[in-house]
LUMNU-66215 format. One line per field, with one value per residue (C-alpha): residue number from 1; chain; residue in three letters; x, y, z. Coordinates in nm, 4 decimals, always signed. Each point is the difference from the previous one (the first is absolute). Layout:
BEGIN
filo: (NUM,...)
gutor: (A,...)
tise: (ala,...)
x: (X,...)
y: (Y,...)
z: (Z,...)
END
This chain:
BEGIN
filo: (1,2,3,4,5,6,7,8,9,10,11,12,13,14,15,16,17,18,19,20,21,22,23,24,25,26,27,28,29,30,31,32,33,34,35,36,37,38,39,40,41,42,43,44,45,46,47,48,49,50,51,52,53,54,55,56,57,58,59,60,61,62,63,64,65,66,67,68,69,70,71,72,73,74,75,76,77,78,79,80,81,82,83,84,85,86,87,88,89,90,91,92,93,94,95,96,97,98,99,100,101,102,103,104,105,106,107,108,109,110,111,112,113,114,115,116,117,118,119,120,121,122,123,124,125,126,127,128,129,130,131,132,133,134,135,136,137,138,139,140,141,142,143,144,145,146,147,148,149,150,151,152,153,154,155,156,157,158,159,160,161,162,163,164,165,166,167,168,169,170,171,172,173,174,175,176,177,178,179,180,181,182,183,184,185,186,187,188,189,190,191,192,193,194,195,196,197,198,199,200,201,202,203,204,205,206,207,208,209,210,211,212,213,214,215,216,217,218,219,220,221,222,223,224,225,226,227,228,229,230,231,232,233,234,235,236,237,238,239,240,241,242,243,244,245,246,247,248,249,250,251,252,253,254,255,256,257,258,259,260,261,262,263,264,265,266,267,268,269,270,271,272,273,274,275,276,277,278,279,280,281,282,283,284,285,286,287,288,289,290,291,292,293,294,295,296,297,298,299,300,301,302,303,304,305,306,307,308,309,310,311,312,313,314,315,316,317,318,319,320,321,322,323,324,325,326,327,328,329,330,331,332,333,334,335,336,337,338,339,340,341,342,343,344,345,346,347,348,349,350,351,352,353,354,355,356,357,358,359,360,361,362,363,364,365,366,367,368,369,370,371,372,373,374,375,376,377,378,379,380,381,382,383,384,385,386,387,388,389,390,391,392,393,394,395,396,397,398,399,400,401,402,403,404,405,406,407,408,409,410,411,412,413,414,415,416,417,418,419,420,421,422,423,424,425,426,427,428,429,430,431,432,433,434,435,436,437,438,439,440,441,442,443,444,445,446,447,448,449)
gutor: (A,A,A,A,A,A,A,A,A,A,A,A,A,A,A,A,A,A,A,A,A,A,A,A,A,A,A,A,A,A,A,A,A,A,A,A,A,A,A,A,A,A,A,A,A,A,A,A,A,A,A,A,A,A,A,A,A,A,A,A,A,A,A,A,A,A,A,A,A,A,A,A,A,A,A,A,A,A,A,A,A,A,A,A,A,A,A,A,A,A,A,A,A,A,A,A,A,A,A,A,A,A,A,A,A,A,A,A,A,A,A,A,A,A,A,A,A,A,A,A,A,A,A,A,A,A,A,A,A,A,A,A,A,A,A,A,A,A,A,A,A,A,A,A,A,A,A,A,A,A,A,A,A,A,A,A,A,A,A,A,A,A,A,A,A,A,A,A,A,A,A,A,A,A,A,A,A,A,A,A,A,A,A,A,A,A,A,A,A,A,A,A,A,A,A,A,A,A,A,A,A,A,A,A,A,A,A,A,A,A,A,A,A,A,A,A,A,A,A,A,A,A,A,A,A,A,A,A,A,A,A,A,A,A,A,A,A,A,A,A,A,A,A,A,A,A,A,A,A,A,A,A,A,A,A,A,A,A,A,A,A,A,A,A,A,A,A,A,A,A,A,A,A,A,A,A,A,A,A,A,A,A,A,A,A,A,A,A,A,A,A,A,A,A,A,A,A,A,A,A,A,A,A,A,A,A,A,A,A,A,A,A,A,A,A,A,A,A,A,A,A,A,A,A,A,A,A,A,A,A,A,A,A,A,A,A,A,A,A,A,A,A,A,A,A,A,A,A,A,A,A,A,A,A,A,A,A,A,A,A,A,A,A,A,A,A,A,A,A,A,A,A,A,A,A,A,A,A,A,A,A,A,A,A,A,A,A,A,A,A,A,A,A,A,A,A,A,A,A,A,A,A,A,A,A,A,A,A,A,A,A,A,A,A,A,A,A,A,A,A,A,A,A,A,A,A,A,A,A,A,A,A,A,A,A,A,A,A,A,A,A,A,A,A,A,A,A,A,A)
tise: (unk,unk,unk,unk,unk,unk,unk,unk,unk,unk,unk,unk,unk,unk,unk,unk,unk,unk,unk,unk,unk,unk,unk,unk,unk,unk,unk,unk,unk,unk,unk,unk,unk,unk,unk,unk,unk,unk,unk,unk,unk,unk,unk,unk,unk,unk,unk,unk,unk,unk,unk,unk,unk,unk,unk,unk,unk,unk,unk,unk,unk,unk,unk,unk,unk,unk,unk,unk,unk,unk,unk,unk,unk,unk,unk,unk,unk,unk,unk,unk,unk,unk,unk,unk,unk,unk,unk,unk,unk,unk,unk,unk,unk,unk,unk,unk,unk,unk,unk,unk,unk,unk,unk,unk,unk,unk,unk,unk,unk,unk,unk,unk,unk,unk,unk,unk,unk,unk,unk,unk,unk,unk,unk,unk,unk,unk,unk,unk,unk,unk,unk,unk,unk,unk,unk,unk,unk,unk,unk,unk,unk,unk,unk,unk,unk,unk,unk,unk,unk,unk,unk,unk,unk,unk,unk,unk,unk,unk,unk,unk,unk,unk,unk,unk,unk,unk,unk,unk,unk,unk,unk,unk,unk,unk,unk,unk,unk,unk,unk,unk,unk,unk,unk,unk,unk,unk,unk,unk,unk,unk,unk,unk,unk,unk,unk,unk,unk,unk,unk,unk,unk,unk,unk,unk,unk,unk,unk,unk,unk,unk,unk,unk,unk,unk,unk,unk,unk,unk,unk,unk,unk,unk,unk,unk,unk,unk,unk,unk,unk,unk,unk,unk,unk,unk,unk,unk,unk,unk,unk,unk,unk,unk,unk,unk,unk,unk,unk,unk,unk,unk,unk,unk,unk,unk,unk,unk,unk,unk,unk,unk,unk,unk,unk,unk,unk,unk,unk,unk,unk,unk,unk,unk,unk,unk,unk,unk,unk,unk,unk,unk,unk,unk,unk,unk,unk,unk,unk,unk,unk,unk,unk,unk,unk,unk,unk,unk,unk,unk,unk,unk,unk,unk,unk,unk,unk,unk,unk,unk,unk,unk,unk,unk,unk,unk,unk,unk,unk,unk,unk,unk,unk,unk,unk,unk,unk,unk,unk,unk,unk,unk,unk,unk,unk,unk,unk,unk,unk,unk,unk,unk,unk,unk,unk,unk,unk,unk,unk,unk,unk,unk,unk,unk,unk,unk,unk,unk,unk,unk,unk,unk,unk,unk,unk,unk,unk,unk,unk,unk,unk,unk,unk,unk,unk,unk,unk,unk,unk,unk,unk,unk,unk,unk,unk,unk,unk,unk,unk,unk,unk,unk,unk,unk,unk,unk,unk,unk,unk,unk,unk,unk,unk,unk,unk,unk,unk,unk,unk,unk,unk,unk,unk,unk,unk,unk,unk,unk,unk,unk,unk,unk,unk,unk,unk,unk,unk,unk,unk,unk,unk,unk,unk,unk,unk,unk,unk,unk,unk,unk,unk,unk,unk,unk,unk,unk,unk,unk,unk,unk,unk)
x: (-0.0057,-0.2460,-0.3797,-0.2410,-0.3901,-0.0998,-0.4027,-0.2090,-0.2695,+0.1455,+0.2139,+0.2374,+0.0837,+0.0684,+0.2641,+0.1166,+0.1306,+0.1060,+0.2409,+0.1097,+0.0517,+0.1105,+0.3624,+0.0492,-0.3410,-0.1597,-0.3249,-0.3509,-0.2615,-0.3706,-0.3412,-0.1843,+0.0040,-0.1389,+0.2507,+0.2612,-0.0968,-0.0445,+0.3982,+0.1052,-0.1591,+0.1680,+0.3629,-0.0118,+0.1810,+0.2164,-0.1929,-0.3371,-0.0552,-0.4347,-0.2106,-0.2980,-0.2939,-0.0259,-0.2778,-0.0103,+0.2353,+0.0745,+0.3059,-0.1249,-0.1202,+0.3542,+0.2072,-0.2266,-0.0069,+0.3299,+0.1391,-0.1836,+0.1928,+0.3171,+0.0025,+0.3749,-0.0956,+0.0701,-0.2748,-0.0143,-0.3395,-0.0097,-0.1981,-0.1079,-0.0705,-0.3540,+0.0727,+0.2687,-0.2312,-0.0966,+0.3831,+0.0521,-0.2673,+0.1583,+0.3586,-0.2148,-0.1545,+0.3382,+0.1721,+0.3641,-0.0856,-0.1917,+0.2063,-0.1926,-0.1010,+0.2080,+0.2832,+0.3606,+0.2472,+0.2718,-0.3328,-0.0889,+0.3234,+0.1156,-0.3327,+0.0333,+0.3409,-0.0468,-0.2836,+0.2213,+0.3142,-0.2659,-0.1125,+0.3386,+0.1012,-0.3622,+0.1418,+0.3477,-0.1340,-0.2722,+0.3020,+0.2081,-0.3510,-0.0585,+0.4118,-0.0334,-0.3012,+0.1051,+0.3118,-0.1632,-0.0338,-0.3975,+0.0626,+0.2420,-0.1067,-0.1110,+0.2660,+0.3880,-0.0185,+0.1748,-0.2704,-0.2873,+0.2619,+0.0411,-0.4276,-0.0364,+0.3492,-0.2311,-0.2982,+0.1747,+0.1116,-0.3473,-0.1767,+0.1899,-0.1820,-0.3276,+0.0142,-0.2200,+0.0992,-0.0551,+0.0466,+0.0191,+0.0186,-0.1716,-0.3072,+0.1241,+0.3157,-0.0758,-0.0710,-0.2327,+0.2609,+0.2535,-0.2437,-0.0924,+0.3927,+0.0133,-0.2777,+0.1501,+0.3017,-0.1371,-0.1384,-0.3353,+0.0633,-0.2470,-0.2591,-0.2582,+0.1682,-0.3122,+0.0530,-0.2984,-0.0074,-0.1103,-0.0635,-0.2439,-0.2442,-0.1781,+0.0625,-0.3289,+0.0707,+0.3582,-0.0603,-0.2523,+0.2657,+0.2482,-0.1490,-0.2869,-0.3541,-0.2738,-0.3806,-0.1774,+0.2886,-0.1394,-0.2908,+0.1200,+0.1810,-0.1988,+0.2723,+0.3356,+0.2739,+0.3754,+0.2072,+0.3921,+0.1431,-0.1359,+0.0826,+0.3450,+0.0644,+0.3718,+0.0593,+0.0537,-0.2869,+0.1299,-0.1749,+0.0881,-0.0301,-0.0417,+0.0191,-0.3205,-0.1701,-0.2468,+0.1241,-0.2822,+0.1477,+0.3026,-0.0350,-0.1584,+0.2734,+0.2516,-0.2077,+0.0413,+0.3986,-0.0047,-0.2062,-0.0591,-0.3446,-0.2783,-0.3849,-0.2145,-0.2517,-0.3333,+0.2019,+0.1655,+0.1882,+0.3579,+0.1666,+0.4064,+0.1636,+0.3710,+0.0293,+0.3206,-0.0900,+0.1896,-0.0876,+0.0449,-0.0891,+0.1819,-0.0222,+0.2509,-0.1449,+0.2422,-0.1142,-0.3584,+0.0321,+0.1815,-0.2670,-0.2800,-0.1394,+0.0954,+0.0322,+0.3372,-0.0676,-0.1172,+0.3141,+0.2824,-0.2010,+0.0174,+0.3226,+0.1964,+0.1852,-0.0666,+0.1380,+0.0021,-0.0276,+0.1575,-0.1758,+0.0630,+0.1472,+0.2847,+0.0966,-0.0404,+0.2895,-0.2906,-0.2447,+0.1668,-0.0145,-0.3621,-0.0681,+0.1173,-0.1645,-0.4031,+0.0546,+0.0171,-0.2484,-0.2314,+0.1196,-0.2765,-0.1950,+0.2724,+0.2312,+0.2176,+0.1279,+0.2674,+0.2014,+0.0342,+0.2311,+0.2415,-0.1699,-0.3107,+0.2380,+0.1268,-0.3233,-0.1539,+0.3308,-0.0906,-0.2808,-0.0779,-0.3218,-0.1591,-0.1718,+0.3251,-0.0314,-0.3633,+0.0127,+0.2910,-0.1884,-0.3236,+0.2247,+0.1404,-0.3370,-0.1461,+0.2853,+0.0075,-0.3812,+0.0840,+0.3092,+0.0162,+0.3869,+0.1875,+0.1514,-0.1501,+0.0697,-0.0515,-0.3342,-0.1778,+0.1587,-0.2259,+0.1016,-0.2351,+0.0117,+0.3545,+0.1599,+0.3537,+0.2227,+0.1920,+0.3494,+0.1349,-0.0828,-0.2794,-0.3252,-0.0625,-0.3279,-0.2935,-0.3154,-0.2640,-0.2004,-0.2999,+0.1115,+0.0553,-0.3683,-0.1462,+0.1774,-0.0963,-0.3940,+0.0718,+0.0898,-0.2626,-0.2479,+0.1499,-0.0858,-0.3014,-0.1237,+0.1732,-0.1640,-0.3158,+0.0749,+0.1267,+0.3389,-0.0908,+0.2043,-0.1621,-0.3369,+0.1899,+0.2149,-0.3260,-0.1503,+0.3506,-0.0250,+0.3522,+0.0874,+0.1299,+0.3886,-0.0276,-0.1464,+0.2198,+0.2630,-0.1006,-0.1007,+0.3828,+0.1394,-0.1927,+0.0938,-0.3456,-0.0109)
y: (-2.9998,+0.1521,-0.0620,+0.2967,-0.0018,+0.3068,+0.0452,+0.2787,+0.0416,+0.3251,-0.1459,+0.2765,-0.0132,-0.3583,+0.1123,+0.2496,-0.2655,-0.2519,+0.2579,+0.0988,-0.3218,-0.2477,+0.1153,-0.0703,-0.2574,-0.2938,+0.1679,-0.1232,+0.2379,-0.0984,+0.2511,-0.3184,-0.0483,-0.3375,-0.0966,+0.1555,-0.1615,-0.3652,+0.0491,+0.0934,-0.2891,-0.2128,+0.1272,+0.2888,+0.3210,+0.1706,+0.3239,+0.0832,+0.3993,+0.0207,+0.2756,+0.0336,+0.0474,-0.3037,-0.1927,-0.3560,-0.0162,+0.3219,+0.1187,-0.1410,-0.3037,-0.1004,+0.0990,-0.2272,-0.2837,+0.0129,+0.0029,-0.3029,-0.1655,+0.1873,+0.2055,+0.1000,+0.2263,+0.3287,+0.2040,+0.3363,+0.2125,+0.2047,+0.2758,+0.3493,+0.3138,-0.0849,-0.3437,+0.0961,-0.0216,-0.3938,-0.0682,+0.0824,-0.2727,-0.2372,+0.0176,-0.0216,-0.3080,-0.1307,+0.1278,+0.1458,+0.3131,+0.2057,+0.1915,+0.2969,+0.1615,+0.0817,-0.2038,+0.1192,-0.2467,+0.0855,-0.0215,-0.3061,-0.1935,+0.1569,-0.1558,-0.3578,-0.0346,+0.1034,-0.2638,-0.2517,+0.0858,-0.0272,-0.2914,-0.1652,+0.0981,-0.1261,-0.3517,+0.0421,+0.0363,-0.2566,-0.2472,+0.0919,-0.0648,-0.3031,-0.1455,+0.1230,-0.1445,-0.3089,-0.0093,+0.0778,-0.3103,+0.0137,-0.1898,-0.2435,-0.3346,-0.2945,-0.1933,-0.1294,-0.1962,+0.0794,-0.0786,+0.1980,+0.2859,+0.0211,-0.0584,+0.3468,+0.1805,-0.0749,+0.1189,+0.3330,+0.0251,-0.0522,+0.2280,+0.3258,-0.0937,-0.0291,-0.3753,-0.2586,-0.2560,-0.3830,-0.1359,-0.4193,-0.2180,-0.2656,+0.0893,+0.1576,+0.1235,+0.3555,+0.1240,+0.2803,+0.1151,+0.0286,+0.1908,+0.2569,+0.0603,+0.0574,+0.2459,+0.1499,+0.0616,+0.1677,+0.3322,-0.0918,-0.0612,+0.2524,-0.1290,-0.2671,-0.3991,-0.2325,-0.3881,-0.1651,-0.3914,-0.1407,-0.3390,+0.1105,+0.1286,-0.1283,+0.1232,+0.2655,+0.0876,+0.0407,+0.2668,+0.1794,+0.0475,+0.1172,+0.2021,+0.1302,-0.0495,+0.2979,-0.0247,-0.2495,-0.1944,-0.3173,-0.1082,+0.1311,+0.2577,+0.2441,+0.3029,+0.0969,-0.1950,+0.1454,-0.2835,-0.0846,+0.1373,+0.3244,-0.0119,-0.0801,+0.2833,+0.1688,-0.2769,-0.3927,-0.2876,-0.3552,-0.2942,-0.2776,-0.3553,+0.1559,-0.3895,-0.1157,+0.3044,-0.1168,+0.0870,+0.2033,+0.2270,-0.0402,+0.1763,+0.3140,+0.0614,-0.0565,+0.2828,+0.2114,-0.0167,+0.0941,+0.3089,+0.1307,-0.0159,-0.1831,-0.0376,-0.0312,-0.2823,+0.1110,+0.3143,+0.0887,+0.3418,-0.1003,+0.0924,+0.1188,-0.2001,+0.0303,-0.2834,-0.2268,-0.3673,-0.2267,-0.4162,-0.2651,-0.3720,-0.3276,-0.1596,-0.0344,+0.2420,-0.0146,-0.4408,+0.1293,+0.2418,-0.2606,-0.2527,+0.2394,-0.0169,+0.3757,+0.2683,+0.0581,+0.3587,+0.1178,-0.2267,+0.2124,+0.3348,-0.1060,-0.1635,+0.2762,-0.0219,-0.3475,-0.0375,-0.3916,+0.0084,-0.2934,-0.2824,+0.0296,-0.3598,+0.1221,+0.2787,-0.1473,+0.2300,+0.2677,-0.2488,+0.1369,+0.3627,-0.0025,-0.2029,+0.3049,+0.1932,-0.1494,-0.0626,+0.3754,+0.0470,-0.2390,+0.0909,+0.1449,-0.3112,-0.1056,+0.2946,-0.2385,-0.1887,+0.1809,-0.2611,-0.3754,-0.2765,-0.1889,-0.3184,+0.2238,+0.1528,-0.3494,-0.1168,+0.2399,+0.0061,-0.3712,+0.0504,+0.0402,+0.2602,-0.0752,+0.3434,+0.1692,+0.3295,+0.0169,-0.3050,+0.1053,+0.2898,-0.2343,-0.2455,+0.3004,+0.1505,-0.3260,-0.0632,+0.3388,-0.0939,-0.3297,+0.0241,-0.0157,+0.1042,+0.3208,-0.1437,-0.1582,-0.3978,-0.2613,-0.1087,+0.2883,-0.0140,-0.2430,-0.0301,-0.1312,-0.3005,-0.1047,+0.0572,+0.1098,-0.1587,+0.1712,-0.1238,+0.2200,-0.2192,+0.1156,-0.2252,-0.0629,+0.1103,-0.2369,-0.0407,-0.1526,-0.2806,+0.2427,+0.2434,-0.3214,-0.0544,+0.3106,+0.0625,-0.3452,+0.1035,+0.3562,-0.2134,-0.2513,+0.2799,+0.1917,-0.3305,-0.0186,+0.3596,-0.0105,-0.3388,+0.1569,+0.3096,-0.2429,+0.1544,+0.3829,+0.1320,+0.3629,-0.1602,-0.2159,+0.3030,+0.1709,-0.3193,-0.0232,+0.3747,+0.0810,+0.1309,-0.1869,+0.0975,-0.1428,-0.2930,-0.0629,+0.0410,-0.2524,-0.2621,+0.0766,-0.0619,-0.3077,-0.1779,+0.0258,+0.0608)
z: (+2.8902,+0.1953,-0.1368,+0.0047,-0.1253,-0.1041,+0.0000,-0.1234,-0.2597,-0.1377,-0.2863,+0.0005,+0.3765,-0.0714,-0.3002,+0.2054,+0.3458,-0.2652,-0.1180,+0.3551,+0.1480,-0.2965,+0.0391,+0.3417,+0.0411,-0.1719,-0.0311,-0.1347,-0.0956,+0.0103,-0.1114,+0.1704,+0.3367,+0.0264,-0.2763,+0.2613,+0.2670,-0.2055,-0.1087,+0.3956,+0.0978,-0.2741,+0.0290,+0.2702,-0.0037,+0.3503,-0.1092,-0.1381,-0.0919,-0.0648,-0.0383,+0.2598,-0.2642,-0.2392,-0.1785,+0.1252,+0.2787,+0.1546,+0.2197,+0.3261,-0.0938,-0.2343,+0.3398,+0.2301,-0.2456,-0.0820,+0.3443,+0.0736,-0.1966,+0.0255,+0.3989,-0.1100,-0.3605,+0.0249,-0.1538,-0.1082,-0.0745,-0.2839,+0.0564,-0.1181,+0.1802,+0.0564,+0.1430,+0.2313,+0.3678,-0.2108,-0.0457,+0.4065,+0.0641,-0.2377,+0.2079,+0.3209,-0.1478,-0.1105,-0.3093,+0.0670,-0.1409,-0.2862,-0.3569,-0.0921,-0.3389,-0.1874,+0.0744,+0.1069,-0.1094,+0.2113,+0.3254,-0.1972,+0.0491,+0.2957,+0.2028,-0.1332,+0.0744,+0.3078,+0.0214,-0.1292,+0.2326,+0.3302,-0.1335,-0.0113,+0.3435,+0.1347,-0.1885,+0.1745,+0.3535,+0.0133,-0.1317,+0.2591,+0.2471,-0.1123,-0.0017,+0.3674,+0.0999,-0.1924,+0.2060,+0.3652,+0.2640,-0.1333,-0.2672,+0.0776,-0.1072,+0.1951,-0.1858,+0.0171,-0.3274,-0.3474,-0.2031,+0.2011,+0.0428,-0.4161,+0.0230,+0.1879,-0.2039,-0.3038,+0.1353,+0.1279,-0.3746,-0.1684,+0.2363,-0.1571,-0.3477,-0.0881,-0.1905,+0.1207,+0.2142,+0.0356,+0.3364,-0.0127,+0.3214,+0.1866,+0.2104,+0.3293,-0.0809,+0.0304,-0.4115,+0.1727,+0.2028,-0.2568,-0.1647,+0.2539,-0.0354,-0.3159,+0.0379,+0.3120,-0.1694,-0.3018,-0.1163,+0.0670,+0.3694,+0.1203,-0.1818,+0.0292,+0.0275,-0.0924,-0.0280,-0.1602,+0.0070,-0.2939,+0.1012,+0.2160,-0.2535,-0.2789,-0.3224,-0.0403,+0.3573,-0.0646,-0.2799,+0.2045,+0.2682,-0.1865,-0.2517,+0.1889,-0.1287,-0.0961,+0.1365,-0.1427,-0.1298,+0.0717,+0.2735,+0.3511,-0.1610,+0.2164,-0.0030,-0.1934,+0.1293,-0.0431,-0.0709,+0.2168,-0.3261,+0.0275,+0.3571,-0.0691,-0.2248,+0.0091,+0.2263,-0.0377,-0.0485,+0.1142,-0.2456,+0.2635,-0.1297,-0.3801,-0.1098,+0.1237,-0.2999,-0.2709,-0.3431,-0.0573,+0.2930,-0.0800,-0.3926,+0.2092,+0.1936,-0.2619,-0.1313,+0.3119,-0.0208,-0.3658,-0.0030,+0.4224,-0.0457,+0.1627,-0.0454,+0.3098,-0.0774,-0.2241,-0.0908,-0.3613,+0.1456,+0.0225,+0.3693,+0.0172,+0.2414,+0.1362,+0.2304,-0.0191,-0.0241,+0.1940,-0.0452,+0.2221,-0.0420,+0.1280,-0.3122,-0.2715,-0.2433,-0.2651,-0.0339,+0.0638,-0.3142,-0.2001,+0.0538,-0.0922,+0.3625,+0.0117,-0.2697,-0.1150,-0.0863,+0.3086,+0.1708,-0.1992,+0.0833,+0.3913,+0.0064,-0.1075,+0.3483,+0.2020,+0.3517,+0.1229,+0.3749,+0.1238,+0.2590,+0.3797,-0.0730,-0.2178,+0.2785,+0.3011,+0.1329,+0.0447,+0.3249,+0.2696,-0.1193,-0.1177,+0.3161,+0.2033,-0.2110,+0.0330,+0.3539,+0.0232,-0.2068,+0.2480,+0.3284,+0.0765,+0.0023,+0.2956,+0.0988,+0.2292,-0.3038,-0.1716,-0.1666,-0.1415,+0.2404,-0.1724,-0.0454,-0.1675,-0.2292,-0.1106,-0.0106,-0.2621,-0.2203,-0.0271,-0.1912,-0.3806,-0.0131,-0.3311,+0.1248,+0.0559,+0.1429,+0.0656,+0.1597,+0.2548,+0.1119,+0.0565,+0.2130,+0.2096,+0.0619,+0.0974,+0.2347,+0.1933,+0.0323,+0.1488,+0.2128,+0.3574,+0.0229,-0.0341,-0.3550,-0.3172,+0.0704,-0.2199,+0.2025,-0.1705,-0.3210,-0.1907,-0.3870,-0.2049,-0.1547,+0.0745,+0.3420,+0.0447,+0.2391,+0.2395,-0.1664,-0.2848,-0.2656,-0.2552,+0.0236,-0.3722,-0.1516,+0.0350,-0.2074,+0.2540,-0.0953,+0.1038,-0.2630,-0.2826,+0.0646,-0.0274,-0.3518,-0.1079,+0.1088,-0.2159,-0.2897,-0.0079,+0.0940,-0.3226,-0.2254,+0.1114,-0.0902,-0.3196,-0.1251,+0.1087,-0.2291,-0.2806,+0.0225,-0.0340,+0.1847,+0.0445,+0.1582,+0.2282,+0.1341,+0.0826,+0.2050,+0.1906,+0.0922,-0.1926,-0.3077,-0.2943,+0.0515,+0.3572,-0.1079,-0.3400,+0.2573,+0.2392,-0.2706,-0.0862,+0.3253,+0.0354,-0.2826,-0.1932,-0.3873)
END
């Protein structure tokens, strides 16, 4: 049933809608607008009917917070004769439209089921837009392989909702991308996309940058700072690499998904937000959280959707099109190159790339750079560590004695600092320059107890 919030500090206006709407509405009636506003933001409503002149919250500043979090409700300004030229400037400033004093029942229903009806055919046509546009040669995927092809149905699927998605894979294989779909695809496609790597900031940093700080926060704190959350209202935020979080970060945005609210940093005034969190990480999340390296909470609140994107190693079907597909995308480094030869294309479908996607696009860059002939040859295709042969056989992945060294220096390096520390493993994080998650997991992968 349709969910209406009825607003007005006049008791017996209130009284009067209930009586109106209930058989036909599920309506809630509020004297308080602040105590209005609190159960909107809680469990929403399609329609809101306020008065302009309230204590607390009045009309214009209920309609501008509550579109913030919901652009879609329809609200209606309740007005008297006086107020009328108010209610005008209200519509102008967003509601739908304005119900005057004393109310007409049959005026009453008549305009909110027209509301509602408009409503429904705006819904109707921007399906139909985005089934098109999902459908147009734009979007066709750089992809022949069942198991990215169900990757990108399931994506199309979760972008019509509004639950939180999960993206896992292994560095390079395109989680960003898969999220810019998602977004893309989606209601919120005509507003703001912002991916924030989370690896790449400490953890007070991190919380500054996403929640915004006020002046004076903290030293440097010279000016107000709006935060990528804010930024990313009625639009989507990407947490990439969510894994690498301290757990102290980690309980605040658990709080964020609960409630839609954020605090800036130094600042006790809570801030609406309606931006759809999507999380990426190549980790394995679900072990992480059963370990207690990450909080199982905030895991179930992210992972209500997850979308696995497989390695380039598992769908190697998909070289020669994404081949075509970068050298296009670097022909302007050397227009006269427009394809691969045979013996190239052998050559990188030989190889494993523990970097998979990224790491095809570096190798074609670098080889437009470097060749001399009108196609990509295997001369200028230098992979890595482990060089494919120009047969069809697979080379089989390689660890390099270079690379056994350098972990073997990491690990003794890591015993050192913690013997120094006496085994805290908080202070020793700190000298290494990581945090304790990253360096729990390392002493994990090496071995060390």
């Amino acid at each position: 049933m349709i969910r209406i919030i009825v607003v007005d500090d006049d008791p017996l206006a209130c009284k009067i809608l209930q009586r109106m709407l209930r058989p036909q509405f599920e309506v809630s009636a509020f004297t308080d607008s602040e105590a209005a506003f609190n159960c909107f933001a809680q469990q929403g409503a399609e329609v809101i009917l306020t008065d302009l002149k309230m204590p607390k919250l009045n009309g214009f500043e209920l309609l501008a917070r509550a579109k913030a979090i919901k652009p879609e409700v329809i609200v209606f300004m309740i007005t008297g004769h006086s107020t009328i030229e108010s209610a005008v400037t209200a519509v102008k400033k967003g509601a739908y439209d304005y119900i005057a004093k004393p109310f007409d029942p049959d005026d009453v229903l008549h305009r909110l089921n027209r509301a509602l009806k408009e409503k429904s055919l705006e819904e109707q046509v921007f399906a139909y837009q985005q089934e098109r546009q999902l459908a147009s040669d734009s979007y066709t995927p750089l992809t022949n392989h069942p198991r990215m092809l169900q990757v990108l149905e399931l994506a199309k699927k979760v972008a019509r909702t509004e639950s939180t998605v999960l993206i896992q894979g292994e560095t390079g294989v395109g989680k960003e991308l898969v999220a810019r779909m998602v977004h893309q695809w989606s209601p919120r496609s005509d507003n703001a996309f912002v991916p924030v790597n989370c690896s790449a900031l400490a953890e007070g940093v991190l919380e500054s940058e996403l929640f915004g700080h006020e002046k004076g926060a903290f030293t440097g704190a010279a000016n107000r700072r709006i935060g990528y959350f804010e930024l990313a209202n009625r639009g989507t935020i990407l947490l990439d690499e969510i894994g690498t979080t301290e757990n102290n970060f980690q309980v605040k945005l658990l709080r964020v998904l609960q409630d839609q609210i954020i605090y800036r940093v130094g600042s006790t005034s809570t801030i609406p937000i309606d931006a759809r969190i999507i999380a990426a990480t190549n980790q394995d999340l679900e072990v992480e959280a059963r370990e207690g390296l990450f909080r199982s909470d905030l895991y179930y609140r992210l992972s209500v959707v997850t979308i696995r994107v497989p390695p380039l190693r598992e769908r190697m079907e998909d070289i020669p099109l994404l081949v075509q597909h970068f050298i296009k995308k670097y022909r302007h480094i050397n227009p006269h190159i427009e394809q691969i030869s045979g013996a190239g294309l052998r050559h990188i479908s030989a190889y494993h790339y523990p970097g998979n996607v990224r790491e095809l696009e570096n190798v074609i860059e670098r080889a437009m750079i470097l060749e001399t002939r009108d196609a990509l040859t295997p001369d200028s295709l230098l992979l890595g560590k482990a060089q494919a042969t120009e047969d069809e056989h697979p080379v089989a992945p390689v660890t390099s004695s270079a690379e056994f060294c350098i972990e073997e220096v990491e690990k003794e390096h890591i015993l050192r600092v913690l013997e120094k520390c006496n085994g805290r493993k908080l202070q020793a994080a700190k000298i290494l320059g990581v945090n304790k998650t990253t360096l729990w997991r390392k002493m994990k992968r090496y071995g060390m107890t």
